[in-house]
C-alpha positions in Angstrom: -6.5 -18.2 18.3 -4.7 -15.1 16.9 -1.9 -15.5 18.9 0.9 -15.2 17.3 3.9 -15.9 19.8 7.0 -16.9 18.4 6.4 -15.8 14.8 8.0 -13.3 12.6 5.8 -11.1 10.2 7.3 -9.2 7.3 4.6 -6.1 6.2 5.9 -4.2 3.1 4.6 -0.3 3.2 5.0 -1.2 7.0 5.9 2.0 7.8 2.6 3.7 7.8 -1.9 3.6 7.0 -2.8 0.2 6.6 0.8 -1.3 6.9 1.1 0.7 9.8 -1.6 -0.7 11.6 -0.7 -4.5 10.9 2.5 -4.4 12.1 1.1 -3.2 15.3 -1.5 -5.5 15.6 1.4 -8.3 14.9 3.6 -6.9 17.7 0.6 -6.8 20.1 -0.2 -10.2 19.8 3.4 -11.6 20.1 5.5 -11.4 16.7 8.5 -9.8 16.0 8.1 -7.7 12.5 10.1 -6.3 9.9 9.2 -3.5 8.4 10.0 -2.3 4.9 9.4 0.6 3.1 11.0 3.2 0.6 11.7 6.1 3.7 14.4 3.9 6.7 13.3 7.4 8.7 9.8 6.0 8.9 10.2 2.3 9.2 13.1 3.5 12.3 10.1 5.4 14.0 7.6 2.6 13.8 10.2 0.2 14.9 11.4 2.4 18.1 7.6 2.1 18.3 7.3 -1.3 18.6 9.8 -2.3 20.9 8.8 0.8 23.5 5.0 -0.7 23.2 5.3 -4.5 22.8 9.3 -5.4 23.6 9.4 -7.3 20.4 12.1 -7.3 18.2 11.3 -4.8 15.0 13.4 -4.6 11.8 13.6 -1.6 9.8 14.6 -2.0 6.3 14.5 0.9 3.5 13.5 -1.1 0.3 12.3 -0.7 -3.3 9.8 -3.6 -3.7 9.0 -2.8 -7.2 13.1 -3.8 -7.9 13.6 -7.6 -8.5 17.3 -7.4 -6.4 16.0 -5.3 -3.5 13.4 -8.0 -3.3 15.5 -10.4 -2.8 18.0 -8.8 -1.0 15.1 -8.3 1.3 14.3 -11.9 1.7 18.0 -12.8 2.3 18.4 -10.1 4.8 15.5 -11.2 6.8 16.3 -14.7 7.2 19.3 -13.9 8.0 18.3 -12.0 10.7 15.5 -14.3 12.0 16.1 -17.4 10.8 12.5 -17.7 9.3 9.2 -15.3 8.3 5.8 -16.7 9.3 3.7 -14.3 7.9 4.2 -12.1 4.8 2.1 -9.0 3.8 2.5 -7.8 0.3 0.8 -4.6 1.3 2.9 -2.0 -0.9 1.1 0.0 -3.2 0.8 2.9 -4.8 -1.5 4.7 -7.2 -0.5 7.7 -9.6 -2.5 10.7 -10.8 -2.4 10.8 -14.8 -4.2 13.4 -16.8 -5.9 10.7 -19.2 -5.6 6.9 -20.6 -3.7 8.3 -23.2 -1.3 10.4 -21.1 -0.4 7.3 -18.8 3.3 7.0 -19.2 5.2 3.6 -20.3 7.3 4.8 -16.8 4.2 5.4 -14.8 2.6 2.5 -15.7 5.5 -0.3 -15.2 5.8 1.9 -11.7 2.3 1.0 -11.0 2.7 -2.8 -11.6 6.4 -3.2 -10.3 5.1 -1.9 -6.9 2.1 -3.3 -6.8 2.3 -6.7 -8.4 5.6 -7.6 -9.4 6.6 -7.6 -6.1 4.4 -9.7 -4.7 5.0 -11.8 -7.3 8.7 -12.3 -6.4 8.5 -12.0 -2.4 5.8 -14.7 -2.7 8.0 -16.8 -5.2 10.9 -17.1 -2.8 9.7 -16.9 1.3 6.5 -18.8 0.3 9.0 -21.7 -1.4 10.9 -21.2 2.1 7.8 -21.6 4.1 6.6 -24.7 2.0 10.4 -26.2 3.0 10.1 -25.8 6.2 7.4 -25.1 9.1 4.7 -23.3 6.8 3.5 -20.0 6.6 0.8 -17.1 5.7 0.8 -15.0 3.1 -1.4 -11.7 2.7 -2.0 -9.8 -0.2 -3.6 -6.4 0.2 -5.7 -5.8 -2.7 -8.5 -3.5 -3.8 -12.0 -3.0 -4.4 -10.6 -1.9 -7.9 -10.0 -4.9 -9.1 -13.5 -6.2 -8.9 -14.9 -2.7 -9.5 -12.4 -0.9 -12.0 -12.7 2.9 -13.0 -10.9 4.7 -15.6 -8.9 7.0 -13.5 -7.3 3.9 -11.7 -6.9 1.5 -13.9 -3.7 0.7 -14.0 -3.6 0.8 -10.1 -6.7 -1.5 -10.7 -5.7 -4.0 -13.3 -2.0 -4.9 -10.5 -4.6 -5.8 -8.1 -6.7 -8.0 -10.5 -3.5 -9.6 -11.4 -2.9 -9.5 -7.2 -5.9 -11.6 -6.6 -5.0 -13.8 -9.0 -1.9 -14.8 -7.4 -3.5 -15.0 -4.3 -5.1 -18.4 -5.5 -2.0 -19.7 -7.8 0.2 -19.6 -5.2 -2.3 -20.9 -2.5 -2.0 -23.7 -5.6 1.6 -23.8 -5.5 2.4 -24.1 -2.3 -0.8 -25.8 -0.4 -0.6 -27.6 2.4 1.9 -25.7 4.3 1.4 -22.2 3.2 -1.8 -20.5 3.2 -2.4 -17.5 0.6 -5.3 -15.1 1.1 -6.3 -11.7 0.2 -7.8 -8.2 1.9 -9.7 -6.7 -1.0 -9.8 -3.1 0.5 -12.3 -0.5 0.1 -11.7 3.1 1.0 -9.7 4.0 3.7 -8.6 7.3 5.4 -4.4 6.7 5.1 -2.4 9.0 4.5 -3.7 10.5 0.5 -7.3 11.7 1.8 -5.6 14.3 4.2 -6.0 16.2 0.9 -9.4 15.6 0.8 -12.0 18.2 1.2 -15.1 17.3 3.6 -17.1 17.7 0.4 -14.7 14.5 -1.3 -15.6 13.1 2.3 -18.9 13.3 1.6 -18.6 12.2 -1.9 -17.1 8.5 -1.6 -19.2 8.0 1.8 -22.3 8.1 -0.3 -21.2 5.3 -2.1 -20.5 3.1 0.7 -23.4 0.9 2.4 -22.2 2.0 5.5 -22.1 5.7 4.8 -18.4 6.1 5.4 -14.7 5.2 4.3 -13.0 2.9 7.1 -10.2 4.1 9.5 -6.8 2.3 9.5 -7.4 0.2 12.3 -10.7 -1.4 10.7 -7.9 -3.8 8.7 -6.8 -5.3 12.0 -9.7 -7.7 12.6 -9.0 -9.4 9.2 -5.0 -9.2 9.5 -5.1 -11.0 12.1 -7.9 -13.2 11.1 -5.8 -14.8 8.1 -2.2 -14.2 10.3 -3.4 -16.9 12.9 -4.8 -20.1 12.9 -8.2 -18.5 13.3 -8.4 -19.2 9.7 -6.0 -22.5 9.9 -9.2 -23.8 7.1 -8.7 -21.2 4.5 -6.5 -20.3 1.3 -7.0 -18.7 -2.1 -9.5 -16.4 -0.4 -10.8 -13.1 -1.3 -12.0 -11.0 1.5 -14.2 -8.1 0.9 -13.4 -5.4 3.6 -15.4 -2.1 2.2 -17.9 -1.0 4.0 -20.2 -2.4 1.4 -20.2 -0.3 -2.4 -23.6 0.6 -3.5 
């Protein structure tokens, strides 16, 4: 049931942690991906990548999500390229350090919610209208436990994926019965920003976590392909916990 022959996927911050890992669990199991990112170097490697390991086709695209145009220009490039986009992960984020509520820039806050909400926003808007036109679709948000659970030192980050999850059932709304909308809602994972983490930060968050540790990359596969596939043909507008379980 999650085979996904014939489809084409489109994973933005594709080009490495959890992005990463979905694009090669699409490619694995049959579609061809395009994968966007800020760094063409990166997306390039992971697409060289892809068609060494899999023979699909893989699309490398250096984009800004958090810009209106480049979204769009995005969406436009990729049809023209493929003629259609199946499955679309909103998966770009990103999460600032700021020294205090106060101190949280008018800058570093619309950065915060252009990456991580306004562009899902607008990449839903115009494939999932495409999808609902024609042969139907999947969309996946990548959210996180944040926006159930949020904390002052992320809350910005936190209140984009509140507003993520609540897009994640309008537009299951919007464009129901072709497209189905669902989200990831993320827990702790060891990507790329805990390299800086000492064991003792380790030791720290895992403490928190029912099962006494934060999940590795490839833990998001199961779930990515879960909501990719017609293994969950019955669901839309869902939120799916994926964090080991917070205390």
């Amino acid at each position: 049931m999650t085979d996904l022959s014939g489809k084409v996927a489109l994973v933005t911050g594709g080009s490495r942690g959890l992005g990463r890992e979905m694009v090669l669990a699409f490619a694995e199991h049959g579609a061809d991906v395009v994968i966007a990112s800020r760094k063409l170097d990166s997306c390039e490697k992971l697409a060289a990548e892809v068609r060494e390991r899999f023979g699909r086709k893989a699309w490398p695209v250096a984009v800004n999500v958090s810009n209106w145009e480049q979204c769009d220009a995005l969406t436009e490039a990729a049809y023209a390229e493929f003629g259609r986009v199946d499955i679309l992960v909103n998966n770009a984020g990103m999460s600032p350090l700021f020294p205090s509520l106060s101190g949280v820039t008018e800058a570093l806050f619309d950065k915060v919610i252009g990456t991580n909400l306004k562009s899902a926003f607008r990449l839903s808007a115009t494939i999932g209208e495409r999808m609902a036109a024609g042969s139907g679709g999947t969309i996946i948000n990548i959210s996180s436990f944040g926006s159930l659970r949020p904390d002052p030192v992320f809350l910005p980050y936190a209140a984009a994926k509140a507003g993520l999850n609540a897009l994640t059932e309008g537009f299951a709304k919007a464009y129901a019965p072709k497209v189905r909308v669902n989200t990831i809602v993320c827990g702790t994972f060891a990507t790329d920003i805990s390299k800086a983490w000492t064991p003792e930060i380790f030791d720290l968050i895992s403490k928190q976590i029912l099962l006494g540790r934060v999940g590795e990359p490839a833990e998001i596969v199961g779930a990515a392909l879960y909501f990719a596939s017609d293994a969950s043909s019955y669901s839309t507008g869902t939120l799916l916990r994926l964090d080991g379980g917070p205390r």
